[in-house]
N, C-alpha and C positions, 0 to 999 in steps of 0.2 A: 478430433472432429475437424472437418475443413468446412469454412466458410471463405465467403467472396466480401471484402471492403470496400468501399470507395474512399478517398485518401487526395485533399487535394494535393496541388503535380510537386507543391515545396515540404508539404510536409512528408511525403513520400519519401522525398531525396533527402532531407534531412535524417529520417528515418531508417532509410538506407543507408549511409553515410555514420551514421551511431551504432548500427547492427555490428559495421566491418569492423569500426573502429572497437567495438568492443569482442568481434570475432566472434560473433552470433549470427541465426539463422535470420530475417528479417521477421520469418513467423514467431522464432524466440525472445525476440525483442519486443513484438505487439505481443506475446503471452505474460512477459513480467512485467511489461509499462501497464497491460490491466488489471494483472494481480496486485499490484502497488495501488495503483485507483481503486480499486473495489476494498482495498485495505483500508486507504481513509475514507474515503465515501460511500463502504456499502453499509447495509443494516447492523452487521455486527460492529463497525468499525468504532475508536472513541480512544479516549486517551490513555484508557486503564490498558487496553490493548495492546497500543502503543510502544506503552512501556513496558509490558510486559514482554514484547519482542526483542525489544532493544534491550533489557536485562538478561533477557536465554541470551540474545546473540553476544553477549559481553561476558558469556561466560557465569552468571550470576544467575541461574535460576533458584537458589539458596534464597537471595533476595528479592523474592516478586513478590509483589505488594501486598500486603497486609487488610483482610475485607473492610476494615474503616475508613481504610484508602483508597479503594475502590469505590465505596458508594461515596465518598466526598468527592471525589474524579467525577463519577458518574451524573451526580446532582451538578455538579460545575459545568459540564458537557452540555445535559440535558438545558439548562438556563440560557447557554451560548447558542442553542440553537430555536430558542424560543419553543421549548415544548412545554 
C-alpha cells in the first residue's frame, strides 16, 4: 500500500541517512521502525511477547514460557500500566 507522510526536514535526513546506512529502501526503513512500534505499543504487545520473540530468535523456541509465566508477566504488565 502507498501512503503520503509528513516528516519534519531533520528527522527525514536522519532517516534517510539510516536507510543508506543500513542499505534499505527509505519505505523499508519506515516499514520496520513501525513494525517494531506497534510491537511494543500495539494492543497485542506486552512482555510475554517480548520474550517470546527474543527466545525463537535465539534459537530457543523449546524454551518459550511456560502459561504460569505468562499470566504472572501478564498481571505484571497489566499493573504497569494501570489497568
Amino acid at each position: 500500500m502507498k501512503t503520503a507522510v509528513s516528516l519534519p526536514d531533520d528527522l527525514f535526513a536522519d532517516a534517510d541517512a539510516c536507510a543508506r546506512r543500513l542499505k534499505l529502501s527509505r519505505s523499508g526503513l519506515l516499514a520496520a521502525a513501525l513494525r517494531e512500534y506497534l510491537a511494543r505499543h500495539g494492543p497485542t504487545s506486552g512482555a510475554t511477547d517480548a520474550w517470546n520473540r527474543a527466545l525463537a530468535e535465539a534459537g530457543r523456541e523449546d524454551a518459550l514460557l511456560t502459561p504460569a509465566i505468562r499470566r504472572y508477566t501478564r498481571r505484571r504488565v497489566r499493573r504497569s500500566k494501570g489497568w
